[in-house]
C-alpha atoms as an extended CHARMM CRD file, in Angstrom:
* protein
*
       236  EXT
         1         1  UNK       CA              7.9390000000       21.7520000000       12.2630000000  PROA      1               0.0000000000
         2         2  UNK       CA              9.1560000000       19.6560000000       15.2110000000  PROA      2               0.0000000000
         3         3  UNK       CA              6.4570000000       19.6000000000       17.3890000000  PROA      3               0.0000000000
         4         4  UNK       CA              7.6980000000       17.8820000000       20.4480000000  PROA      4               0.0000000000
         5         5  UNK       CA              8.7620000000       21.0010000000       22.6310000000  PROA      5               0.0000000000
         6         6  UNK       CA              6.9170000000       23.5390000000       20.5730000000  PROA      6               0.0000000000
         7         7  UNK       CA              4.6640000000       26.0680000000       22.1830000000  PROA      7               0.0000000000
         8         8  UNK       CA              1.5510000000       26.3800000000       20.9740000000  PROA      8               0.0000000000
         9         9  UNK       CA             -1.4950000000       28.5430000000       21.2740000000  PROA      9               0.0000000000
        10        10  UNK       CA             -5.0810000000       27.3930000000       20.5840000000  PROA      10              0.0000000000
        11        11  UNK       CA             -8.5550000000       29.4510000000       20.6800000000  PROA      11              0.0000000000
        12        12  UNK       CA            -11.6390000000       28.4750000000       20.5880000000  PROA      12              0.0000000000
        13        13  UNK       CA             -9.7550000000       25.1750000000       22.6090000000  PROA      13              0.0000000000
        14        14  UNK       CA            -12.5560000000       24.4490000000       25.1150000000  PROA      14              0.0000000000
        15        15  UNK       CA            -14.4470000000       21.9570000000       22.7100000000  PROA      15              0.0000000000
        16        16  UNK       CA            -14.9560000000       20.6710000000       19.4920000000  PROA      16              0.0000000000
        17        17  UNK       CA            -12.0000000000       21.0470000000       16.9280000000  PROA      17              0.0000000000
        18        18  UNK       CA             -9.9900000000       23.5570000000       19.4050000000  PROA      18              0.0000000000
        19        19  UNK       CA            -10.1040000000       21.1450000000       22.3440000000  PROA      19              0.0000000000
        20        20  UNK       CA             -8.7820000000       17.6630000000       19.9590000000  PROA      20              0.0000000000
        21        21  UNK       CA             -6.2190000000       19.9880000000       18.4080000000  PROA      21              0.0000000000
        22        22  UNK       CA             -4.9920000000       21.3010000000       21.8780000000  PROA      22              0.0000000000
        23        23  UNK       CA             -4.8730000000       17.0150000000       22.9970000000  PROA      23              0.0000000000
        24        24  UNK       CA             -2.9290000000       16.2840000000       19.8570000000  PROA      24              0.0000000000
        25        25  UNK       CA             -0.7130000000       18.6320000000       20.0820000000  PROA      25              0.0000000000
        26        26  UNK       CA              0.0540000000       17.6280000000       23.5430000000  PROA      26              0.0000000000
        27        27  UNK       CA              0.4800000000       14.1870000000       23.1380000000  PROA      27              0.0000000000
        28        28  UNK       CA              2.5370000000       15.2660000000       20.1730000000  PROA      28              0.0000000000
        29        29  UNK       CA              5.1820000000       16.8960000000       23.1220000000  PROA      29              0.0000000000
        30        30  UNK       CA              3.8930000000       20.4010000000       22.3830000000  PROA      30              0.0000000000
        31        31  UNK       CA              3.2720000000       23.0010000000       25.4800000000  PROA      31              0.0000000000
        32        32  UNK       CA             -0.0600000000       24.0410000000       24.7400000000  PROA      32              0.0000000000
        33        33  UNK       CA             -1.9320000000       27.3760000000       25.8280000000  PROA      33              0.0000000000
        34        34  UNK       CA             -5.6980000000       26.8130000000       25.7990000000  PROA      34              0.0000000000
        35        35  UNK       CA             -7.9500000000       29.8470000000       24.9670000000  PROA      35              0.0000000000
        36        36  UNK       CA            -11.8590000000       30.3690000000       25.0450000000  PROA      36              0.0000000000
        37        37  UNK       CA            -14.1720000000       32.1900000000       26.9380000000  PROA      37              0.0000000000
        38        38  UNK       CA            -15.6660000000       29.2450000000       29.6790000000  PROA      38              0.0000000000
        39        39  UNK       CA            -13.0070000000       28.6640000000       31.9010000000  PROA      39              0.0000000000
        40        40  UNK       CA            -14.8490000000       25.1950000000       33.1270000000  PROA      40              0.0000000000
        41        41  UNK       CA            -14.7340000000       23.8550000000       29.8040000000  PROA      41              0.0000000000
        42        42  UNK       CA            -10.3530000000       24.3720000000       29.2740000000  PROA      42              0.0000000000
        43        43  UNK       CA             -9.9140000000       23.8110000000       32.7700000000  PROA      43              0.0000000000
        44        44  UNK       CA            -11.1570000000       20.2120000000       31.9280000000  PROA      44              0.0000000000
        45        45  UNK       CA             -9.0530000000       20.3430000000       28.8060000000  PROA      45              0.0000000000
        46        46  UNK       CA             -6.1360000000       21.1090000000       30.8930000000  PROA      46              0.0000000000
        47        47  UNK       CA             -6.9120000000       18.5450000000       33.0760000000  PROA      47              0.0000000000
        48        48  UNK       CA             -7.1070000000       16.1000000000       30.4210000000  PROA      48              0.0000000000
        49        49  UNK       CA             -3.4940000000       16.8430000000       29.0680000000  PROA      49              0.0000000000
        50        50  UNK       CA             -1.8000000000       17.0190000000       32.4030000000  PROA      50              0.0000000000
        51        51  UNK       CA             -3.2830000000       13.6830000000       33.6190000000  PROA      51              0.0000000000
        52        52  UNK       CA             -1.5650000000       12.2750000000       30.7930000000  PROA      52              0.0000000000
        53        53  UNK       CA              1.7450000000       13.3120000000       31.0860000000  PROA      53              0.0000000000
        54        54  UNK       CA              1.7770000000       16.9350000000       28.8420000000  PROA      54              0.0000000000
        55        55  UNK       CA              1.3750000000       20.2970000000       29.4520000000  PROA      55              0.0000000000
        56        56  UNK       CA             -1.0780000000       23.2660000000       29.0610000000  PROA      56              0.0000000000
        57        57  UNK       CA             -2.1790000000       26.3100000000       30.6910000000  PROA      57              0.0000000000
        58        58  UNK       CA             -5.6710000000       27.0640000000       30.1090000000  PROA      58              0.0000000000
        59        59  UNK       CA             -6.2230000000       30.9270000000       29.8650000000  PROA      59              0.0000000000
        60        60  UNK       CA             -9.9630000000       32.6820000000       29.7970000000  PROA      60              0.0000000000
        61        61  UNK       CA            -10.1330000000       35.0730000000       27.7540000000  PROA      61              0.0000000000
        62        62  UNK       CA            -11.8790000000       37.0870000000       24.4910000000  PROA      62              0.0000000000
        63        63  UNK       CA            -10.2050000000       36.4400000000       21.0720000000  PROA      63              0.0000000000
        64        64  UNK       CA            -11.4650000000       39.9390000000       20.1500000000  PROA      64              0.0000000000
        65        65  UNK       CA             -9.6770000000       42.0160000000       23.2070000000  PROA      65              0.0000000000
        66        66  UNK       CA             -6.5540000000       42.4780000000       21.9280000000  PROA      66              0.0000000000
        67        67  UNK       CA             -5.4150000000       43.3760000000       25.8590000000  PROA      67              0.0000000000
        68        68  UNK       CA             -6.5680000000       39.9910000000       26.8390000000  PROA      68              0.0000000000
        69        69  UNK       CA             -4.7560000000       38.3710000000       24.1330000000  PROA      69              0.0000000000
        70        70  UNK       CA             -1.5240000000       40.2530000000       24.5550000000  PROA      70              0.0000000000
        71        71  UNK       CA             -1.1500000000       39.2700000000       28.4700000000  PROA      71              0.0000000000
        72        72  UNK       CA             -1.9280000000       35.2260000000       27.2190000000  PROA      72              0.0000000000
        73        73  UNK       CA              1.1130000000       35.8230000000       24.7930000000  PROA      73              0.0000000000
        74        74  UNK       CA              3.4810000000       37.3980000000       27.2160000000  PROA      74              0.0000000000
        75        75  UNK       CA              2.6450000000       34.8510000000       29.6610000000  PROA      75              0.0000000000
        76        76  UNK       CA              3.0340000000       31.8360000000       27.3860000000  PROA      76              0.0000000000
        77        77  UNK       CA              6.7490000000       33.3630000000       26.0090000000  PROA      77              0.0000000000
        78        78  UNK       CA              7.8960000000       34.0810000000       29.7240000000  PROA      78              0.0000000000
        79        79  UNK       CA              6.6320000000       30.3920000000       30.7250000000  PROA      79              0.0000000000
        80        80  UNK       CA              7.6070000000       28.7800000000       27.8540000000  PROA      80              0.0000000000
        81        81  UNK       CA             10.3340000000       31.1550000000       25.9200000000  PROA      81              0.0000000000
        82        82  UNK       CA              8.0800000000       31.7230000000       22.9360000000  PROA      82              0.0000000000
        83        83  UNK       CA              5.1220000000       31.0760000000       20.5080000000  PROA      83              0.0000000000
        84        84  UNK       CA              5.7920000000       28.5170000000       17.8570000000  PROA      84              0.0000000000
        85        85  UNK       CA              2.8590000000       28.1300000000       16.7200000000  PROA      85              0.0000000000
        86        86  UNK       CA             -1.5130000000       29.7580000000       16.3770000000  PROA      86              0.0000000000
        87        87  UNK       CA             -4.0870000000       28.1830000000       15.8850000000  PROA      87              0.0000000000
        88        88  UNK       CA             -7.2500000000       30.3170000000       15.4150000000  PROA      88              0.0000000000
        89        89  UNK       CA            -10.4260000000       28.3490000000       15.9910000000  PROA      89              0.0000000000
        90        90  UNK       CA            -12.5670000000       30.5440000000       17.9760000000  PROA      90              0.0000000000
        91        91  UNK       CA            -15.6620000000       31.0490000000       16.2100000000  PROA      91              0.0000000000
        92        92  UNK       CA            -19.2000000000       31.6680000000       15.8830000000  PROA      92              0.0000000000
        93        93  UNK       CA            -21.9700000000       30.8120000000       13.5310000000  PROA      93              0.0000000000
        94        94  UNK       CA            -25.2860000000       33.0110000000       13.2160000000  PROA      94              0.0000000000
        95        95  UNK       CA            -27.3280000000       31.6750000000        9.8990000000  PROA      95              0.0000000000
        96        96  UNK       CA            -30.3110000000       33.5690000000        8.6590000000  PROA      96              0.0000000000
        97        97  UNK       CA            -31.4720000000       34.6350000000        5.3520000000  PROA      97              0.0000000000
        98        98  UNK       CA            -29.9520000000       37.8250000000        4.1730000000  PROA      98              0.0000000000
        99        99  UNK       CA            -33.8850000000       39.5150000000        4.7040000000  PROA      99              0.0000000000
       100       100  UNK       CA            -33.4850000000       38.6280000000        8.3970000000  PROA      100             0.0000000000
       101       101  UNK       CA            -30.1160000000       39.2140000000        8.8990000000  PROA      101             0.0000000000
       102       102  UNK       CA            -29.8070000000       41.2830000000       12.3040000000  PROA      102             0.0000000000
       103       103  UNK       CA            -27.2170000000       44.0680000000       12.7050000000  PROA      103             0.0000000000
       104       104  UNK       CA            -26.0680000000       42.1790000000       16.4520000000  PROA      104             0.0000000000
       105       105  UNK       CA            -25.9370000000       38.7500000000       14.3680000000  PROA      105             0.0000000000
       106       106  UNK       CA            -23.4950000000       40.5260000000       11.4060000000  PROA      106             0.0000000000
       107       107  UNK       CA            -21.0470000000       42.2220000000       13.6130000000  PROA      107             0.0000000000
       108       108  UNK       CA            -20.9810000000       38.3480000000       16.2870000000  PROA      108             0.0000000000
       109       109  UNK       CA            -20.2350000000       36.8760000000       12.6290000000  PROA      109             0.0000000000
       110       110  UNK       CA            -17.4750000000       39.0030000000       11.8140000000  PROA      110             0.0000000000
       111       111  UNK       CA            -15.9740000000       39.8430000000       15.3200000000  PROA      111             0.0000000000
       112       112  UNK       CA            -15.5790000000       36.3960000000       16.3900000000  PROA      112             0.0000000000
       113       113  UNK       CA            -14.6890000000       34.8760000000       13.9610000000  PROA      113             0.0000000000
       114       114  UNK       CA            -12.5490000000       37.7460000000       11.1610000000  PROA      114             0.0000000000
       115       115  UNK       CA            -11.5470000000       40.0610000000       13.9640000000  PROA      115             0.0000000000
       116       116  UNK       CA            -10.8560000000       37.2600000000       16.3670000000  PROA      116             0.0000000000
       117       117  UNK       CA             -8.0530000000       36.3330000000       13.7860000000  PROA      117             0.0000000000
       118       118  UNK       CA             -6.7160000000       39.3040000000       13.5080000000  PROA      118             0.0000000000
       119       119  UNK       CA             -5.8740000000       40.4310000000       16.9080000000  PROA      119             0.0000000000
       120       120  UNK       CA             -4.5170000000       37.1160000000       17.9700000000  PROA      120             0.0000000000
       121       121  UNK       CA             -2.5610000000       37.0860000000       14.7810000000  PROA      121             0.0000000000
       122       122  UNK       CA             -1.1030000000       40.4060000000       15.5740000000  PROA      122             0.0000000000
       123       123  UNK       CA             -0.1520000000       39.0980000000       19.1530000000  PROA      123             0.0000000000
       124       124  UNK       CA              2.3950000000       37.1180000000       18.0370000000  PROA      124             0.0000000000
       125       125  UNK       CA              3.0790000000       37.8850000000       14.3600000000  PROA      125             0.0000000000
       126       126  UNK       CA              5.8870000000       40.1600000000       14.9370000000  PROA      126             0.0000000000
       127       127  UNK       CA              7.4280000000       38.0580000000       17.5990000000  PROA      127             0.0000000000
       128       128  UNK       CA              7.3640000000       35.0140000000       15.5690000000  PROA      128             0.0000000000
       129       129  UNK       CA              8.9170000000       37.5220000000       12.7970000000  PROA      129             0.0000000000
       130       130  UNK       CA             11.5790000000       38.3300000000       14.9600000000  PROA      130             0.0000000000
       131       131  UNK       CA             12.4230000000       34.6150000000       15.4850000000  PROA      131             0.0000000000
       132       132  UNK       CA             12.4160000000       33.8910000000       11.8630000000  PROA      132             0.0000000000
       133       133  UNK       CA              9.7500000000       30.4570000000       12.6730000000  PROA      133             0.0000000000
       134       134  UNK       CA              6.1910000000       30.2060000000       13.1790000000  PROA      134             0.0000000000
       135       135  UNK       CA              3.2100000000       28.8770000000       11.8370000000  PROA      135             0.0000000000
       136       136  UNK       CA             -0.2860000000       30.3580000000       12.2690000000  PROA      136             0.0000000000
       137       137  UNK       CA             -3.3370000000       27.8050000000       11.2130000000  PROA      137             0.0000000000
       138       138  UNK       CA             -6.8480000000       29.3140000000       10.8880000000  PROA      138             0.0000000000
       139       139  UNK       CA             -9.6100000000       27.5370000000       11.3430000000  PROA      139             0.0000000000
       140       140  UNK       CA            -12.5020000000       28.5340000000        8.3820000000  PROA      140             0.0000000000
       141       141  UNK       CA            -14.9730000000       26.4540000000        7.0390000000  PROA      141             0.0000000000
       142       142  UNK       CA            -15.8120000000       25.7980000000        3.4550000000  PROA      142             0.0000000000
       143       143  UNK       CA            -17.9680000000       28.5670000000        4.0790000000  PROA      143             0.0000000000
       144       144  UNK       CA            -15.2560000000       30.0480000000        3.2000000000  PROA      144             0.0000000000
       145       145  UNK       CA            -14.5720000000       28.6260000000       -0.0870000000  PROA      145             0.0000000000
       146       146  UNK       CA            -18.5820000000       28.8470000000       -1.5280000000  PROA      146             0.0000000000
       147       147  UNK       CA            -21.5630000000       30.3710000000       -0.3880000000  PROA      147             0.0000000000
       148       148  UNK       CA            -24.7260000000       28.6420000000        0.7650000000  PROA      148             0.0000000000
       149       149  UNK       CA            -28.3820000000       29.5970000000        1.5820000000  PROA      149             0.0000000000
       150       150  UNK       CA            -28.7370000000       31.7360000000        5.4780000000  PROA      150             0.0000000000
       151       151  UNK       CA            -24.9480000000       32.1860000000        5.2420000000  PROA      151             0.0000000000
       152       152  UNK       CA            -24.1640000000       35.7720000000        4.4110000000  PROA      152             0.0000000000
       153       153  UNK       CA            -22.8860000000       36.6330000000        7.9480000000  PROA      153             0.0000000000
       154       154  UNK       CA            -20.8220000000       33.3730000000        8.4650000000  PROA      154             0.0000000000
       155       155  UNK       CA            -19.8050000000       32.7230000000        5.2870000000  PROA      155             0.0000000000
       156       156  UNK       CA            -18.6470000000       36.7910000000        5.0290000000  PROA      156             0.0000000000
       157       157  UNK       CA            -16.5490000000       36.3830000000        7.7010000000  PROA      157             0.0000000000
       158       158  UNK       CA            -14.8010000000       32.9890000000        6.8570000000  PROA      158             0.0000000000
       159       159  UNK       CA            -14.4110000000       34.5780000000        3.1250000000  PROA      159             0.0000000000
       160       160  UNK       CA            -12.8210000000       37.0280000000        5.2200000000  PROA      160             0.0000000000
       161       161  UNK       CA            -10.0160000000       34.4540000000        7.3280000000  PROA      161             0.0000000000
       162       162  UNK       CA             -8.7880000000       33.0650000000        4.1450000000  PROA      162             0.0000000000
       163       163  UNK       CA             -8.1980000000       36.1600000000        2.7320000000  PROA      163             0.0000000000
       164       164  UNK       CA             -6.4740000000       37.2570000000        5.4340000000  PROA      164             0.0000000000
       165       165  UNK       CA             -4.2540000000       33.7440000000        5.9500000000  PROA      165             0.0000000000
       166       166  UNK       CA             -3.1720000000       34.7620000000        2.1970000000  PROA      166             0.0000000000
       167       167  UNK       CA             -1.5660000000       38.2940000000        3.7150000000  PROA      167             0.0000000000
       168       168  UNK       CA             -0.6010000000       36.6420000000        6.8910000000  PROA      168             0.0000000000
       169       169  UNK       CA              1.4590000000       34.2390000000        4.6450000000  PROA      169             0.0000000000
       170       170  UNK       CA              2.8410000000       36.4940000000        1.8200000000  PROA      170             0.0000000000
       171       171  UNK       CA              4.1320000000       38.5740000000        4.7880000000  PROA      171             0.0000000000
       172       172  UNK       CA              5.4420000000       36.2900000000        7.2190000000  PROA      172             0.0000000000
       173       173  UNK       CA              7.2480000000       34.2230000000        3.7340000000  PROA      173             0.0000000000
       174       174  UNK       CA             10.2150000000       36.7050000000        4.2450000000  PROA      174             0.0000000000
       175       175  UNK       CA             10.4520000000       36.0960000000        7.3100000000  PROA      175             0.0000000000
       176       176  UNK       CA             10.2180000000       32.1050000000        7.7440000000  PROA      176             0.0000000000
       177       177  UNK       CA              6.4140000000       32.0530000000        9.3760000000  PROA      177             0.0000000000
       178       178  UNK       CA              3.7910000000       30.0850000000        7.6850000000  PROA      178             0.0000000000
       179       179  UNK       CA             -0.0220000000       30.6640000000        7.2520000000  PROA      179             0.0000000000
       180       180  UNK       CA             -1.9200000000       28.1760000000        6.3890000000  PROA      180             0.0000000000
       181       181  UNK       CA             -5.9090000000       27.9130000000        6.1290000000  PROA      181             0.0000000000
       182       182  UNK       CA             -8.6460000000       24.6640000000        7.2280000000  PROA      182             0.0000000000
       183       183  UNK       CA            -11.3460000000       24.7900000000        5.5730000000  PROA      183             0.0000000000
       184       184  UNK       CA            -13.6550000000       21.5180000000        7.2490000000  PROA      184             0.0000000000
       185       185  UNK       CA            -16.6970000000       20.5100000000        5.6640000000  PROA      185             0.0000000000
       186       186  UNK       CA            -19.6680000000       19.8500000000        7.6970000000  PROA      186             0.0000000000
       187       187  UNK       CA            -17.7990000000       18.8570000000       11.5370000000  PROA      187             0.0000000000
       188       188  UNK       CA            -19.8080000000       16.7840000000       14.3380000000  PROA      188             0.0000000000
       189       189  UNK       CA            -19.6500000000       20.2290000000       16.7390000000  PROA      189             0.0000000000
       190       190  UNK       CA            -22.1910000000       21.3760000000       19.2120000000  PROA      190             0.0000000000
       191       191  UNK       CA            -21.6910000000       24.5630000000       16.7910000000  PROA      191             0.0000000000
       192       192  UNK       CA            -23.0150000000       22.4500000000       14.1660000000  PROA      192             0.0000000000
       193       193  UNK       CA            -25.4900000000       20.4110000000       16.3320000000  PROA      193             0.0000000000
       194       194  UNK       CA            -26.7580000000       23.6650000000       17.4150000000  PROA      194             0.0000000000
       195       195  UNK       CA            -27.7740000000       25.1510000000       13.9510000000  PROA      195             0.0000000000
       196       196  UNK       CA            -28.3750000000       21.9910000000       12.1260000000  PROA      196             0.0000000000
       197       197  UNK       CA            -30.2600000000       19.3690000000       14.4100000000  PROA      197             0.0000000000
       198       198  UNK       CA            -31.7610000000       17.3440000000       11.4760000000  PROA      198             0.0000000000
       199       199  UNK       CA            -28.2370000000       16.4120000000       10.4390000000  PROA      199             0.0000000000
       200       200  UNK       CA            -27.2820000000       12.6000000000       10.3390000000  PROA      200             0.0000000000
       201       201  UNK       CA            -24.5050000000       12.3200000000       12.1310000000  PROA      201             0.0000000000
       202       202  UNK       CA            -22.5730000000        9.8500000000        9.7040000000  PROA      202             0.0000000000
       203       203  UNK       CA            -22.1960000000       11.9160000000        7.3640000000  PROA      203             0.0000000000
       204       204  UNK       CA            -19.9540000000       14.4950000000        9.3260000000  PROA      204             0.0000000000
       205       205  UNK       CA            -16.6480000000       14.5570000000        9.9950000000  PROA      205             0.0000000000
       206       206  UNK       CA            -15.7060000000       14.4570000000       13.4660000000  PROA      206             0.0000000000
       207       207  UNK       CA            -13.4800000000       16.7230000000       15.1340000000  PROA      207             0.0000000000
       208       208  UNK       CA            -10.7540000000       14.6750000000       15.4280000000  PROA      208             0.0000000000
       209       209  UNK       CA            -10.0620000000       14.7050000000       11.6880000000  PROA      209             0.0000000000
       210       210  UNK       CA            -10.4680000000       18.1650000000       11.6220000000  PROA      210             0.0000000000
       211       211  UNK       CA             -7.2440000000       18.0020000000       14.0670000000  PROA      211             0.0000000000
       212       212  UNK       CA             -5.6720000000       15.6530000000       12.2380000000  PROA      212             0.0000000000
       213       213  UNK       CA             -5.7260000000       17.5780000000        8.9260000000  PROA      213             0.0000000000
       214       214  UNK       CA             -4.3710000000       20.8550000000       11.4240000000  PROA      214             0.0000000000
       215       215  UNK       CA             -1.0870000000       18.5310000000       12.5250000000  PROA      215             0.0000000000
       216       216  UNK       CA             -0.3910000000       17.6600000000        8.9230000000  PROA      216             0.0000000000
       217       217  UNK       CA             -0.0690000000       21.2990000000        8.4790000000  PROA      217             0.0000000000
       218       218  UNK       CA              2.2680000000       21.6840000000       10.9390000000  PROA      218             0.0000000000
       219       219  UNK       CA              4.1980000000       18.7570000000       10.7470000000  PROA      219             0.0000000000
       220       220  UNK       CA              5.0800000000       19.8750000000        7.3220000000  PROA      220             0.0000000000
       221       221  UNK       CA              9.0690000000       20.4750000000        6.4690000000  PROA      221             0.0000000000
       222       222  UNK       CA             10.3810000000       23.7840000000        6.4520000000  PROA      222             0.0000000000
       223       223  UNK       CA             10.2140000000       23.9760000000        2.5210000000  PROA      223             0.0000000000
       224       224  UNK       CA              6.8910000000       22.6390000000        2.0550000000  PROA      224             0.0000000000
       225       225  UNK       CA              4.1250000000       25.5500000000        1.7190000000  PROA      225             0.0000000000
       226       226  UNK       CA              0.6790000000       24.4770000000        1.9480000000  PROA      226             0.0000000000
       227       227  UNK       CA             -1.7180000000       27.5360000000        2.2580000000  PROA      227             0.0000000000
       228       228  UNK       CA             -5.1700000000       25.9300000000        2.4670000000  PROA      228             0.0000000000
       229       229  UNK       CA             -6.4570000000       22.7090000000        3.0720000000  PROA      229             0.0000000000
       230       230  UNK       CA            -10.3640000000       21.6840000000        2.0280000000  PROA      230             0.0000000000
       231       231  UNK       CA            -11.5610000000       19.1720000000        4.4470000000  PROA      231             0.0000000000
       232       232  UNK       CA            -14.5100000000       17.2890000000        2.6150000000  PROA      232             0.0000000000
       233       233  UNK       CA            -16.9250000000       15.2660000000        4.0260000000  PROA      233             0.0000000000
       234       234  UNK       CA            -19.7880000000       12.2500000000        2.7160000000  PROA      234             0.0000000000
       235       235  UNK       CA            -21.6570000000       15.2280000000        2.5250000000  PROA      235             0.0000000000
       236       236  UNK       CA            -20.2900000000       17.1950000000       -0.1350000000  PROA      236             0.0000000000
């Protein structure tokens, strides 16, 4: 995809691997909508891009309100005459042994980041439909690939994306949209800071790559068809 005019939407864009993807993507020409829950944090995004020459309209907002989403996704067609492209970063990450696993903890796991998806999938899945383009990236985690100690809840619910990137693909195939699947190793986040502060922080990738890898995606020709992408890292 051509990315220099495209419109993109981002979640989860007020930091970490949302917020480089949403710069990227800017200074790759793209009009970006930034989505997360503290408007400070993609106000400064915003900011950022439209200092240096691009454009983005940061949106508050809560992945798993689908009424929330559907306004962003009006707005951003009226402004900019449609949604190229989704990328679903939003997320959460609640780690306990399966013993201690608390109801609240289970259901933040799976809303934020399975339902999450979903509703801003189904924002603009049939609109990109109707255009016959479109590319929708999810953001997992290669929690999502194998299982590790404390992560039932997370890695449940990033099990969960890629499954649902597969149907998001094998539908949208027919109709020319794209769904493909990150899966990053252990990323230099303040997610990850948060839940792992003994790790040494060479051995993560940083969030930058983790954008990097998300641009390959969608810089991909029309005929290539690349469904997931593992991102490893010097730990694995």
């Amino acid at each position: 995809m051509e990315l220099n005019g495209a419109c993109a939407i981002v979640t989860g864009g007020g930091r970490g691997i949302g917020r480089c993807t949403a710069i990227q993507l800017a200074e790759a020409g793209a009009q970006v909508v930034v989505v997360a829950r503290s408007e400070d944090e993609i106000s400064s995004v915003a900011r950022e891009i439209e200092e240096a020459g691009g454009t983005c309209l940061a949106r508050a907002a809560d992945v798993v309100e689908p009424d929330q989403i559907s306004v962003i996704v009006s707005e951003a067609i009226e402004r900019f005459g449609k949604v190229d492209i989704l990328v679903n970063n939003a997320g959460v990450a609640i780690h306990n042994p399966i013993p201690q696993i608390r109801m609240e903890d289970w259901q933040a796991n799976l809303q934020v980041n399975l339902t999450g998806t979903f509703v801003c999938t189904q924002a603009v899945f049939q609109h990109m439909c109707d255009r016959g383009s479109g590319h929708i990236v999810n953001v997992s985690s290669i929690s999502g690939v194998r299982g590790h100690p404390r992560g039932g809840a997370y890695c449940a619910s990033k099990f969960g994306v890629a499954g649902f990137t597969e149907v998001t693909d094998v539908e949208g195939k027919p109709h020319g949209v794209k769904a493909s699947v990150v899966c990053p190793g252990p990323t230099d986040t303040k997610m990850r800071r948060d839940n792992h502060p003994d790790d040494v922080l060479e051995h993560l990738t940083q969030a930058e790559d983790i954008a990097e890898a998300i641009l390959f995606l969608l810089r991909q020709p029309k005929q290539a068809h690349t469904v997931q992408v593992n991102v490893r890292t010097p730990l694995m």
